[in-house]
C-alpha positions in Angstrom: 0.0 0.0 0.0 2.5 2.0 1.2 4.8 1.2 -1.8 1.6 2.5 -4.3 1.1 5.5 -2.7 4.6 6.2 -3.0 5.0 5.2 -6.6 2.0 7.6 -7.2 3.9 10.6 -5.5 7.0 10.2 -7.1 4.8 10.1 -10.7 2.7 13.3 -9.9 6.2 15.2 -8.8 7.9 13.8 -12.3 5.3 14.8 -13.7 5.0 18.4 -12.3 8.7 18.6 -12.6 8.4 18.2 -16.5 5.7 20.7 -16.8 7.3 23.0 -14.9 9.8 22.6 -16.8 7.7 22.8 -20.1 6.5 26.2 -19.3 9.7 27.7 -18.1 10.8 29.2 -21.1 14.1 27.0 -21.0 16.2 27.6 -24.4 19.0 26.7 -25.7 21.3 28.9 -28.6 23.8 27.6 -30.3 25.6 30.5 -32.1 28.7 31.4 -33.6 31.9 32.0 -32.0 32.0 35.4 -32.9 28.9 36.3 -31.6 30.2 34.9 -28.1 30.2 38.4 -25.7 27.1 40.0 -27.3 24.6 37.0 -27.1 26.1 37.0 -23.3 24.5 40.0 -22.8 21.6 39.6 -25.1 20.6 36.5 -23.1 21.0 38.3 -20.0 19.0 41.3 -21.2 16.1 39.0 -22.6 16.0 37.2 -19.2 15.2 40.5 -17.8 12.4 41.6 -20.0 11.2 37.7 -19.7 11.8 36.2 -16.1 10.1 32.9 -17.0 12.9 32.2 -19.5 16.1 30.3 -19.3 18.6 30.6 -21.8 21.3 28.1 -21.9 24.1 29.3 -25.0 26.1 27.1 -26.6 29.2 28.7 -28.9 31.2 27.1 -31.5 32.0 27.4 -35.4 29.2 27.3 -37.1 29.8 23.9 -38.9 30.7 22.1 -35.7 26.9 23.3 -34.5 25.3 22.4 -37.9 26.9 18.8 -37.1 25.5 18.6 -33.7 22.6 20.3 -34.6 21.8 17.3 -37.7 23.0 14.7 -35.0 19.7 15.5 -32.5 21.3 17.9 -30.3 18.4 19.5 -28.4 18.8 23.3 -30.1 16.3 25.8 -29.9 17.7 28.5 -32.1 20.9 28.7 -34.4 22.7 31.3 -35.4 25.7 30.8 -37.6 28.4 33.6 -39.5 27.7 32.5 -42.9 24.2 31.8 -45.1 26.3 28.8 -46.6 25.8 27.2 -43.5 22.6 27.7 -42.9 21.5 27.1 -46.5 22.8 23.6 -45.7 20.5 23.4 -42.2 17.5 24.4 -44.4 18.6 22.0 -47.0 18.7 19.0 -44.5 15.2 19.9 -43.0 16.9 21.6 -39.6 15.5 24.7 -40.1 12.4 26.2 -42.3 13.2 28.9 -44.8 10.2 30.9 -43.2 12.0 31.4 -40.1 15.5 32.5 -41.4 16.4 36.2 -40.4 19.3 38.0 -41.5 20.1 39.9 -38.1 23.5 41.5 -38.1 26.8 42.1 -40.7 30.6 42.1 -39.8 33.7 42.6 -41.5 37.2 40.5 -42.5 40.1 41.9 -40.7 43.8 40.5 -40.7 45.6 41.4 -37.5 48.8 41.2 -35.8 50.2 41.0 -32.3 50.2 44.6 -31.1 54.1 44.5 -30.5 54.7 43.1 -33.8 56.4 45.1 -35.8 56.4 43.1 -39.3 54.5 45.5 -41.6 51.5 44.5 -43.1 49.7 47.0 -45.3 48.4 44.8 -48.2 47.7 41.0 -48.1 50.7 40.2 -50.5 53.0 41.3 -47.7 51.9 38.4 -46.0 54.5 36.9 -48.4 57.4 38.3 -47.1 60.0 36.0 -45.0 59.1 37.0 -41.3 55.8 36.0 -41.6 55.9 32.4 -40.8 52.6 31.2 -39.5 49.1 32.8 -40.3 46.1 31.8 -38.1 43.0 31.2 -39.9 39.8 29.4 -39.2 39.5 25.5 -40.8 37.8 26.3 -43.9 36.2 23.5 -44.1 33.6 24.1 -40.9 34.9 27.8 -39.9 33.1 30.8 -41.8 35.6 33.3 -41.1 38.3 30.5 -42.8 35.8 30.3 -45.7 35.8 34.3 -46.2 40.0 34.4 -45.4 40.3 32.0 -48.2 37.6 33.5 -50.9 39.8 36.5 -50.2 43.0 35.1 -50.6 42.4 33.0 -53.8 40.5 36.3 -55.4 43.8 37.8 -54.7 45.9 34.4 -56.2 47.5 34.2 -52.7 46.1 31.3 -51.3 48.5 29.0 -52.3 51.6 30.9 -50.6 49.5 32.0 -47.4 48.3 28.0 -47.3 51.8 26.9 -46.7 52.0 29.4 -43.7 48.3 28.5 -42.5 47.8 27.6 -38.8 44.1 26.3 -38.9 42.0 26.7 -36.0 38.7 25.4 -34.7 37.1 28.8 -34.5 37.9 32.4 -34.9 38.3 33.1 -31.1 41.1 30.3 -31.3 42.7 32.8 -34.2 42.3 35.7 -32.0 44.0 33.9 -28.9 47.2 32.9 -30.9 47.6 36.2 -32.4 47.3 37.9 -29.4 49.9 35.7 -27.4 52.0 35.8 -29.9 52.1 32.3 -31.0 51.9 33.5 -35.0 52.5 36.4 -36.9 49.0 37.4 -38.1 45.5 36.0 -38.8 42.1 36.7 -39.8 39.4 37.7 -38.1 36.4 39.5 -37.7 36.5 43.9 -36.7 34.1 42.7 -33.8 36.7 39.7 -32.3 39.6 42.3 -33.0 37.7 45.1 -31.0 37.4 43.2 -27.8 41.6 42.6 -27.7 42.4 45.8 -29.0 45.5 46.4 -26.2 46.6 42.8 -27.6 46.1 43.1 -31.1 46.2 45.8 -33.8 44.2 45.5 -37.1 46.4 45.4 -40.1 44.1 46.0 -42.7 40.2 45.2 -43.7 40.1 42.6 -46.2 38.3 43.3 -48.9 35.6 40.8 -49.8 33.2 40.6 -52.8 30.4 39.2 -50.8 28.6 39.8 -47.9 29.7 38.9 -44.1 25.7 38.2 -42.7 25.3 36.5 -40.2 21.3 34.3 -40.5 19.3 33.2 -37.2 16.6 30.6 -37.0 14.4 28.8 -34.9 15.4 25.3 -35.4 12.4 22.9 -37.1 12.7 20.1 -34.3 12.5 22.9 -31.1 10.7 21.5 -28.5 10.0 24.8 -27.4 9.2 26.4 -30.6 7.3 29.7 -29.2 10.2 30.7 -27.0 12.7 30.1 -29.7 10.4 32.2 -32.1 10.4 35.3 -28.8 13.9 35.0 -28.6 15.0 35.7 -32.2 12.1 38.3 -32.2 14.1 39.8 -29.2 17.0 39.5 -31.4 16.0 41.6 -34.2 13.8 44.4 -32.0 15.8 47.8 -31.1 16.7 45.9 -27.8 18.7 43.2 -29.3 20.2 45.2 -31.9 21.5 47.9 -29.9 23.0 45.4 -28.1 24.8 43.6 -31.1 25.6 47.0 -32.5 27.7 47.9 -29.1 29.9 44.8 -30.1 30.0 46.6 -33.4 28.1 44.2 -35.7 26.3 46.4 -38.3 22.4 46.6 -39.5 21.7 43.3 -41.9 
């Protein structure tokens, strides 16, 4: 008897435990790298407006969270550095083109250690002999990689800056070795370069024939599909823009 009731009790808890949870607002982001210190704050600024909510963020390059995105991981919203990858998500079903937003822009820096003093004022000058290792994002899975080598091949100097290429998981990891010194330069985005500016120094902006825009979605598969939906509402309102455009992102 005793044993029952119990066994009842622990069910009804369980139960109000997952519908608590249910309506709690609980998110989770996974969003690029780059966007690392302002979602910080944006989550932290939408918790405020919305105290039932809980967002959890998860940061990474934005092909390593496509793959754990299209391998079940529970994702509420994405937000990746490049429409490439989230032209694939929308291709494999993971998000609906309805729901795509174009929220914020950025821009291709290269930058140095801010003691270097190996001049740099064109991207051929990466060519000269004390420039030995160049960090820049795999560009395989790493948007800012992709862009670095678009660049670089427009300007038929992939092939020499290749064989000085230190890749790296994700454009914060480029940012780190630059600024402790461990190579000579390496691309980046303005907005990573801003936030170790007594570290680094930008050489030059890279010009680009395309774009840097950065797409959000709610992901098709959210469990928690009207939250997602208020959160990248949030993200495009003045609120969420203002807060992105302190980090110096620019309008989409």
């Amino acid at each position: 008897m005793q044993s029952t009731l119990l066994k009842r009790l622990l069910a009804v808890a369980t139960l109000a435990a997952v519908t608590g949870s249910a309506f709690a607002g609980d998110l989770t982001v996974s969003a690029a790298s780059s966007l690392t210190n302002a979602f910080k704050e944006i989550a932290q600024g939408y918790q405020a407006q919305y105290p039932d909510a809980k967002v959890a963020l998860n940061f990474g390059a934005s092909g390593s969270l496509l793959q754990q995105l299209a391998k079940g991981a529970p994702v509420n919203v994405f937000a990746s550095a490049d429409q490439e990858t989230m032209d694939i998500a929308e291709k494999q079903g993971l998000v609906a083109a309805g729901d795509r937003h174009n929220f914020v822009r950025n821009t291709l820096v290269l930058i140095q250690p801010a003691d270097s003093k190996l001049a740099i004022k064109r991207l051929e000058d990466l060519g000269q002999p004390g420039i030995k290792r160049v960090a820049i994002g795999n560009p395989a899975s790493v948007p800012v990689g992709r862009y670095a080598k678009h660049a670089l091949e427009a300007a038929k100097l992939w092939s020499m800056v290749q064989a000085k290429a230190i890749n790296t998981q994700n454009v914060r990891q480029s940012l780190d070795y630059v600024a402790r010194g461990e190579v000579d330069a390496g691309f980046v985005y303005a907005t990573d370069a801003a936030i170790m500016n007594d570290k680094v120094k930008v050489t030059l902006e890279v010009p680009l024939d395309i774009a840097i825009s950065y797409p959000i979605a709610k992901t098709a598969g959210s469990a928690n599909g009207e939250e997602a939906k208020r959160f990248v509402d949030y993200i495009m309102s003045p609120a969420g823009q203002a807060i992105l455009h302190k980090y110096g992102f620019s309008k989409p």
